[in-house]
Kinemage of the C-alpha trace (Angstrom):
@kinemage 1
@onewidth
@group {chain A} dominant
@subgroup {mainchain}
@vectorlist {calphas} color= white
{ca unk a 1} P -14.178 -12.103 16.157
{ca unk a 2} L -13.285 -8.719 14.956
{ca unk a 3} L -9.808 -7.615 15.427
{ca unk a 4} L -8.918 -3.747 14.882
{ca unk a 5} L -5.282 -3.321 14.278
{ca unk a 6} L -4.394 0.170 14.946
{ca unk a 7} L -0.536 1.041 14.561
{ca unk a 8} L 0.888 4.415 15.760
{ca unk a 9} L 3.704 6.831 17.006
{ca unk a 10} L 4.155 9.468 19.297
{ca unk a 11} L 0.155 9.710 19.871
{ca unk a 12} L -0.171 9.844 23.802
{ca unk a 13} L -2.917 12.225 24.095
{ca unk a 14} L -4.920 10.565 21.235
{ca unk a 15} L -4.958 7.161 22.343
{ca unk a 16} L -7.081 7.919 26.060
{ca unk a 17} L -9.552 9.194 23.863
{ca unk a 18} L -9.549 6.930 21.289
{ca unk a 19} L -10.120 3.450 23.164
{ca unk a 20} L -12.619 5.332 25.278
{ca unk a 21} L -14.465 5.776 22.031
{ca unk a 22} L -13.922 2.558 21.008
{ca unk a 23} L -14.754 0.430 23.484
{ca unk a 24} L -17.850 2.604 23.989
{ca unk a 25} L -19.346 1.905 20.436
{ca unk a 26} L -18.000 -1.883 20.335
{ca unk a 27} L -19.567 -2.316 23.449
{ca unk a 28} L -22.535 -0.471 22.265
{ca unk a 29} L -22.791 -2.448 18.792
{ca unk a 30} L -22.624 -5.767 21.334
{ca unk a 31} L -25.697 -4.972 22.690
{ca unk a 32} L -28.337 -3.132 19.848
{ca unk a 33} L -26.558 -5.110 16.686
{ca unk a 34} L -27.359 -8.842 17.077
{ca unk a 35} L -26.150 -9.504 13.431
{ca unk a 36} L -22.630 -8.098 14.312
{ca unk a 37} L -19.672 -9.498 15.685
{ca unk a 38} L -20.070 -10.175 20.084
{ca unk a 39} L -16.248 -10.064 20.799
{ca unk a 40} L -13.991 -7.992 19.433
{ca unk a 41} L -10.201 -7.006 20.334
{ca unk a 42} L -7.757 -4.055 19.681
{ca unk a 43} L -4.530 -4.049 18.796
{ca unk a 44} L -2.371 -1.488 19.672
{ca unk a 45} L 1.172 -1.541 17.732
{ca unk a 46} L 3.529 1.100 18.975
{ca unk a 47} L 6.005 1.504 16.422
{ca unk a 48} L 8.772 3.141 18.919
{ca unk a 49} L 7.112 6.061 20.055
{ca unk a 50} L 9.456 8.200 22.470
{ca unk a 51} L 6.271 9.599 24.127
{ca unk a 52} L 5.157 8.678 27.425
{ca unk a 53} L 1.853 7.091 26.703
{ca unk a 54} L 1.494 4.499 28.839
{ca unk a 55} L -0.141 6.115 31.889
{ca unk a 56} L -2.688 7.718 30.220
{ca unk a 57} L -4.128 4.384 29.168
{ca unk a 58} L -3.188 2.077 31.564
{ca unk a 59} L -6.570 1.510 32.841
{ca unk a 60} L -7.663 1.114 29.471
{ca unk a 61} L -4.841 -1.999 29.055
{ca unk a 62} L -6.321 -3.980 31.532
{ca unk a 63} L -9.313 -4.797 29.760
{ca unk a 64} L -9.092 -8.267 27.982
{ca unk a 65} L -10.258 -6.792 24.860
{ca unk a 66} L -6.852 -4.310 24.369
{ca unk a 67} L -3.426 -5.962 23.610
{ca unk a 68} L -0.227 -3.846 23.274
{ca unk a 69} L 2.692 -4.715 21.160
{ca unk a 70} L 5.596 -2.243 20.356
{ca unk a 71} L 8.809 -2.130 18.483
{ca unk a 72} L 11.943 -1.096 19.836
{ca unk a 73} L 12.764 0.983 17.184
{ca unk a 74} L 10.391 2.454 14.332
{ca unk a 75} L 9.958 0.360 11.379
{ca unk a 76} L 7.444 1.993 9.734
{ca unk a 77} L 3.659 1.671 9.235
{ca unk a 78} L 3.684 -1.377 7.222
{ca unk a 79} L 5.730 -3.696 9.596
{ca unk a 80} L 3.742 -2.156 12.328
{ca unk a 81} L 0.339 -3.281 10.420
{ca unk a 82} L 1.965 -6.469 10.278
{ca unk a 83} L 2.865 -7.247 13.747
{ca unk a 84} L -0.919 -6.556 14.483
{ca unk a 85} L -2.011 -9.336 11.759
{ca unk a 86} L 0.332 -11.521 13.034
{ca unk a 87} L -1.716 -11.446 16.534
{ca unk a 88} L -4.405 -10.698 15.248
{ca unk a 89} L -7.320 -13.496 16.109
{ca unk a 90} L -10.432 -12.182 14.303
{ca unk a 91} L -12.024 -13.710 11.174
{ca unk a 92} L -12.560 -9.875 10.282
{ca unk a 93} L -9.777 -7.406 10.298
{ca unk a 94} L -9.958 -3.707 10.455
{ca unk a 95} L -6.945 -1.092 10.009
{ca unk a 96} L -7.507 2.259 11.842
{ca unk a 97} L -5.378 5.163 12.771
{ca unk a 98} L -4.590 6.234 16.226
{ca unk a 99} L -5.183 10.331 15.230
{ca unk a 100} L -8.498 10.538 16.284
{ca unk a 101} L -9.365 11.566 12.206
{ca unk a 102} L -11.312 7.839 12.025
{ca unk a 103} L -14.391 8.153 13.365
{ca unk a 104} L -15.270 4.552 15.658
{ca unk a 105} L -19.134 5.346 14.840
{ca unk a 106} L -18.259 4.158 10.957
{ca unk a 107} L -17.410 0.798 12.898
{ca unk a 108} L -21.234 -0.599 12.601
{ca unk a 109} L -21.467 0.267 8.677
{ca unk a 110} L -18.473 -1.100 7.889
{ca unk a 111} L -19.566 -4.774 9.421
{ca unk a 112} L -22.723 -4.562 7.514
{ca unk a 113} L -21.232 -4.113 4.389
{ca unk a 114} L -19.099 -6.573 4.520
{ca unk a 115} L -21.865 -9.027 5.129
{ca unk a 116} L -23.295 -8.339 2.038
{ca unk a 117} L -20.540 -10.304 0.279
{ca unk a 118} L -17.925 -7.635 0.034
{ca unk a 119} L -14.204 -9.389 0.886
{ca unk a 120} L -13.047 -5.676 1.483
{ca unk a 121} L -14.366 -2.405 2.125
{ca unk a 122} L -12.344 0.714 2.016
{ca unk a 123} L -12.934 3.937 3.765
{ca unk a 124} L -13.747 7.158 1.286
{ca unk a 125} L -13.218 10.189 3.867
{ca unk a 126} L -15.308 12.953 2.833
{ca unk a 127} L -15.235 16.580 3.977
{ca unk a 128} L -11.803 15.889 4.740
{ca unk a 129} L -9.918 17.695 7.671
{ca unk a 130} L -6.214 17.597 5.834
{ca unk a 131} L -3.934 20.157 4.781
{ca unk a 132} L -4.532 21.456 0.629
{ca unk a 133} L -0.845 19.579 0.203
{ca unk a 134} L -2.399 16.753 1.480
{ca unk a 135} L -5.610 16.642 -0.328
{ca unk a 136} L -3.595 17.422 -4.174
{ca unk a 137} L -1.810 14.512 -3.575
{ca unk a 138} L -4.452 11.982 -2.910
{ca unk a 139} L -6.450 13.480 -6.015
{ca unk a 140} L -3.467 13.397 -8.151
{ca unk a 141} L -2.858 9.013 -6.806
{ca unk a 142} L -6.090 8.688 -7.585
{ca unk a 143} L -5.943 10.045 -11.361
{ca unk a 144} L -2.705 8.120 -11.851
{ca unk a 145} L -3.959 4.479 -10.182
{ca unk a 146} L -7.646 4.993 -11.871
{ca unk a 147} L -5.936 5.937 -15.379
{ca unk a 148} L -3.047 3.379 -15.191
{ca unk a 149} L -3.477 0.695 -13.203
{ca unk a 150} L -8.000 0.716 -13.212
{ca unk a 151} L -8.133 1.268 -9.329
{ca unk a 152} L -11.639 0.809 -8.176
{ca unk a 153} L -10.923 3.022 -5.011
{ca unk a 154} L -11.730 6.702 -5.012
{ca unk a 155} L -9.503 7.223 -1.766
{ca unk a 156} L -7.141 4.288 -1.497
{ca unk a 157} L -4.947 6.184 1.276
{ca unk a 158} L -7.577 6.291 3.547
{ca unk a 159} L -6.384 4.265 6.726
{ca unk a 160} L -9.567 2.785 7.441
{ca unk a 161} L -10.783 -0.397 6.207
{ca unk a 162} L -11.679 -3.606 6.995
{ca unk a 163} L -11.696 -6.994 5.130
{ca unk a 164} L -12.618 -10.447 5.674
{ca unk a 165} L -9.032 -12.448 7.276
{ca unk a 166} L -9.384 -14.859 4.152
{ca unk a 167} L -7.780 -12.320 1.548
{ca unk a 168} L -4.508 -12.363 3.484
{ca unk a 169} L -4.016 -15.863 1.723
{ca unk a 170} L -3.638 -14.150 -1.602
{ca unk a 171} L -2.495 -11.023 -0.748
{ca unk a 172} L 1.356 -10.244 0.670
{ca unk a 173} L 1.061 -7.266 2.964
{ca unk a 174} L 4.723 -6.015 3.214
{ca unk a 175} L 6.862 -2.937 3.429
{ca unk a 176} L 5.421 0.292 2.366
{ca unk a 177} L 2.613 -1.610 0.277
{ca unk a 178} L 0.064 -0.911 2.709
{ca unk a 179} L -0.851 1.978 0.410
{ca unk a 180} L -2.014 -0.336 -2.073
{ca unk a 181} L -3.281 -3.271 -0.007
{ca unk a 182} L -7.091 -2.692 -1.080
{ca unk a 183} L -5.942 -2.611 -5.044
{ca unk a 184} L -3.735 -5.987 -4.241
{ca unk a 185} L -7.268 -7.436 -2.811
{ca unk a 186} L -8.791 -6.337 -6.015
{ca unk a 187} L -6.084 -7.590 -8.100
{ca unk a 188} L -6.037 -11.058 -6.351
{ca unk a 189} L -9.799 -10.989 -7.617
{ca unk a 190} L -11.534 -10.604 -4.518
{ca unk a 191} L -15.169 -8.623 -3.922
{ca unk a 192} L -13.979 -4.868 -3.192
{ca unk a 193} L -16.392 -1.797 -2.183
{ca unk a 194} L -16.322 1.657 -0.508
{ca unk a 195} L -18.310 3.471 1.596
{ca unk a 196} L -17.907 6.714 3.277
{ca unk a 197} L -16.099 7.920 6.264
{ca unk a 198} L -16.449 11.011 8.646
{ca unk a 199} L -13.047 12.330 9.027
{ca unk a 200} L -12.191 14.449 11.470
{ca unk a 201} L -9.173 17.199 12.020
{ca unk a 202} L -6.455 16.115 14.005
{ca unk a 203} L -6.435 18.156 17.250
{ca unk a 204} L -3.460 16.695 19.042
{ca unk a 205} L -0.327 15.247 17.441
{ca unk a 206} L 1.726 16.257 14.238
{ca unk a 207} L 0.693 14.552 11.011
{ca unk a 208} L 3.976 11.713 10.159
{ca unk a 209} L 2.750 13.168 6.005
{ca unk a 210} L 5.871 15.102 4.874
{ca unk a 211} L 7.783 15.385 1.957
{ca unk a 212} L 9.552 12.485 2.062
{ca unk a 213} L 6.778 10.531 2.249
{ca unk a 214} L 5.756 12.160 -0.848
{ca unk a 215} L 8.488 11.129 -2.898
{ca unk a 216} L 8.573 7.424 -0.931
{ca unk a 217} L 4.563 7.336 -2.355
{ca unk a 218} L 5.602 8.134 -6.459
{ca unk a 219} L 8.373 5.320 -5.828
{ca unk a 220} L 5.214 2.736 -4.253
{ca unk a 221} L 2.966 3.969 -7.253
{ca unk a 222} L 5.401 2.993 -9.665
{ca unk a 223} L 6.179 -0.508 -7.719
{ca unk a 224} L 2.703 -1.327 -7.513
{ca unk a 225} L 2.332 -0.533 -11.305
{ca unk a 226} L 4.905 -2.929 -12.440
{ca unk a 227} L 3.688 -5.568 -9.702
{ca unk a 228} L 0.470 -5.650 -10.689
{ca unk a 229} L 0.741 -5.085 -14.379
{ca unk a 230} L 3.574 -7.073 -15.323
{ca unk a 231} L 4.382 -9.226 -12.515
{ca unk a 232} L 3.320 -12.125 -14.497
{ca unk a 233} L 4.669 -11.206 -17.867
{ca unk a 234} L 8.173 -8.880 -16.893
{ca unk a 235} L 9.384 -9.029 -20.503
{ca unk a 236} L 6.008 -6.835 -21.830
{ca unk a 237} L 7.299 -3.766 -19.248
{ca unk a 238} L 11.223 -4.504 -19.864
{ca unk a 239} L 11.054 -4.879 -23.507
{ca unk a 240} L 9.518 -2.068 -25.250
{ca unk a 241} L 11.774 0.241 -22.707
{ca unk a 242} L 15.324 -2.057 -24.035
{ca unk a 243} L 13.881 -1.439 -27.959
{ca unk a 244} L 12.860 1.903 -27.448
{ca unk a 245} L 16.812 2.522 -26.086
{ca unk a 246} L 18.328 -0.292 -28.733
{ca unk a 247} L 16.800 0.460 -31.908
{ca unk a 248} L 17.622 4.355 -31.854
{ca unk a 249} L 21.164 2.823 -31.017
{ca unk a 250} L 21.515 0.614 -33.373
{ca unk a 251} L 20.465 3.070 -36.273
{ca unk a 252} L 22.953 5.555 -35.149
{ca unk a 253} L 25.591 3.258 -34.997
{ca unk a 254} L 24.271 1.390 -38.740
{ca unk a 255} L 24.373 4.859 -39.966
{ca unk a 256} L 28.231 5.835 -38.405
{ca unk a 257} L 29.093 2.365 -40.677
{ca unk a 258} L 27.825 3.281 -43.499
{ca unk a 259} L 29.875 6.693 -43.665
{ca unk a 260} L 33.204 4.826 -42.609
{ca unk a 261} L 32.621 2.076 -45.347
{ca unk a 262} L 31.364 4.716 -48.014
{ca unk a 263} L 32.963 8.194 -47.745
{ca unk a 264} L 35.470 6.954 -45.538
{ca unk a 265} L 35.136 8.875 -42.483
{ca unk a 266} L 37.278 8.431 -39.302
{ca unk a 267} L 34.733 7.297 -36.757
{ca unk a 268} L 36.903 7.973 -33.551
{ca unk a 269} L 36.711 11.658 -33.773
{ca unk a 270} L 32.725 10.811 -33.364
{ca unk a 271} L 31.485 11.042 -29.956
{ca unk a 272} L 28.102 9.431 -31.893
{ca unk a 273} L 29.604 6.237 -31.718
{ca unk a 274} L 29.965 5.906 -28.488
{ca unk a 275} L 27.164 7.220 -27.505
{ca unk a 276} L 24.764 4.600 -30.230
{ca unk a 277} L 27.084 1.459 -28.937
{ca unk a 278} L 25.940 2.669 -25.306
{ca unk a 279} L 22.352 2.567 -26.161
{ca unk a 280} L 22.682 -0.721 -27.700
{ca unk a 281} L 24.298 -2.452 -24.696
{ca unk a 282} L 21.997 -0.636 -22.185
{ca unk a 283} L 19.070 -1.756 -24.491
{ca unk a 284} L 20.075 -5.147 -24.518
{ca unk a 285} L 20.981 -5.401 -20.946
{ca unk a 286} L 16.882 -4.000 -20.333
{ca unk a 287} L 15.281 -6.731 -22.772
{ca unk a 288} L 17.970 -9.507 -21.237
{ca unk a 289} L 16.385 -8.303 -17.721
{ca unk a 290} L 13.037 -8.873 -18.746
{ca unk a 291} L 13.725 -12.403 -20.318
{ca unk a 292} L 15.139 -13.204 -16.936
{ca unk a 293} L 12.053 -12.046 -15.338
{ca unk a 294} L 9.784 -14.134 -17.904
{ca unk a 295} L 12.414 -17.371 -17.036
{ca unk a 296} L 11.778 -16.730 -13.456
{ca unk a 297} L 7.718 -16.403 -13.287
{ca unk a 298} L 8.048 -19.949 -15.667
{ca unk a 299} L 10.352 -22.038 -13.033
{ca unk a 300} L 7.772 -20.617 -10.521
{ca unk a 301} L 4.873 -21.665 -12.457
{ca unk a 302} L 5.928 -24.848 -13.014
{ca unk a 303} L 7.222 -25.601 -9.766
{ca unk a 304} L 3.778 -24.642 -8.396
{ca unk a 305} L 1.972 -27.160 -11.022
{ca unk a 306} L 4.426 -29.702 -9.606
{ca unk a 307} L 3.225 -29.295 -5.954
């Protein structure tokens, strides 16, 4: 079974349109694509939308093929994508957004990637339809993720995707990490690909990118740097920082000794001091952090070699 999880918010006149183009082409693929999957369902996840959207697609919600789900409040795209893999029955998963950009005619090429062997295949929109504010930040991720962390991806913010259900046992889909969930199936060292997308502009709706997303997006890049860089060794990320802070600290304060021992000096009346003992305790405190990390992944390892 395919399942296509599609979360959104205060969308009402995209979603009519939407599952009328959906159900269209799955329907379609049903009957002219006898390698790809027969039954399929969509899952809607309103993540507390205050629009009325319910009457415009209540027709739609009686087929057996679309199930609804909604929060009471918003919790943001990544719980919403999670409530939809939670109900989720299909073997093969797709994520898809509810602005109309995602084209459902990229559904078909998609599935027959995927049976070439790929465990995920991520969506590369081209000719893209977003603002220039939009567009500099997803070429400036992609620099940083590509240089830093070896991302395969060439667009990993692209919404649409779809993946075999499998992955989900190595992968931990949580929070905000959405953004990264193809480079955590690449990390977990599963088959990843690409292919490309038509994207289209958004004609009804206001885009939910703003500038606090921005900033919330550095913070995820950095997370998903240290998680998938050092989540198995902490003390190579925590140490050279603690050095780099202790060892300047330690030669100011070495050097504040040697001028008290030797030419007497009084050391109080230098705010040097304080400042060198500061770096040394903050320094320490780093490198004891990621000594606690390294004790940490060991219990955990061993523990697991236990079970």
């Amino acid at each position: 079974m395919l399942s296509i999880i599609i979360p959104f918010f205060n969308e009402a006149e995209n979603l009519p349109p939407l599952l009328e183009g959906l159900t269209a082409q799955l329907d379609g693929t049903d009957k002219t694509h006898s390698h790809e999957r027969k039954d399929y369902e969509i899952i809607l996840v309103d993540d507390g939308s205050l629009d009325q959207y319910k009457p415009g697609i209540a027709a739609q919600l009686n087929s057996h093929h679309i199930h609804l789900f909604r929060h009471n409040r918003q919790m943001g795209k990544g719980q919403a994508l999670n409530t939809g893999l939670a109900k989720a029955r299909g073997d093969i998963v797709m994520f898809m957004d509810a602005d109309l950009q995602d084209d459902p005619g990229d559904i078909p090429s998609f599935l027959r990637e995927l049976v070439k062997g790929y465990d995920l295949i991520n969506g590369v929109r081209f000719n893209r339809k977003d603002n220039v504010v939009i567009k500099l930040y997803s070429i400036c991720a992609r620099f940083v993720l590509q240089k830093f962390l070896h991302s395969p991806f060439t667009d990993i913010n692209c919404g649409f995707k779809a993946f075999k259900r499998y992955v989900l046992d190595d992968v931990v889909l949580y929070g905000n990490n959405f953004r990264f969930f193809p480079l955590a199936v690449f990390y977990a060292g599963y088959r990843v690909g690409e292919m490309k997308v038509h994207n289209k502009p958004r004609l009804h709706g206001k885009s939910k990118f703003g500038m606090s997303k921005l900033f919330i997006g550095l913070i995820d890049m950095l997370t998903a740097f240290f998680l998938y860089k050092f989540a198995e060794s902490p003390l190579h990320f925590f140490g050279p920082i603690g050095l780099f802070i202790f060892l300047p600290g330690a030669a100011i304060t070495a050097w504040l000794g040697f001028m008290r021992i030797f030419y007497g000096e009084l050391l109080y009346r230098r705010p040097l001091l304080h400042l060198g003992i500061l770096m040394i305790v903050v320094g320490l405190q780093i490198v004891m952090t990621g000594i606690i990390g390294e004790l940490i992944v060991y219990v955990n390892e061993k523990a697991n070699k236990k079970n």
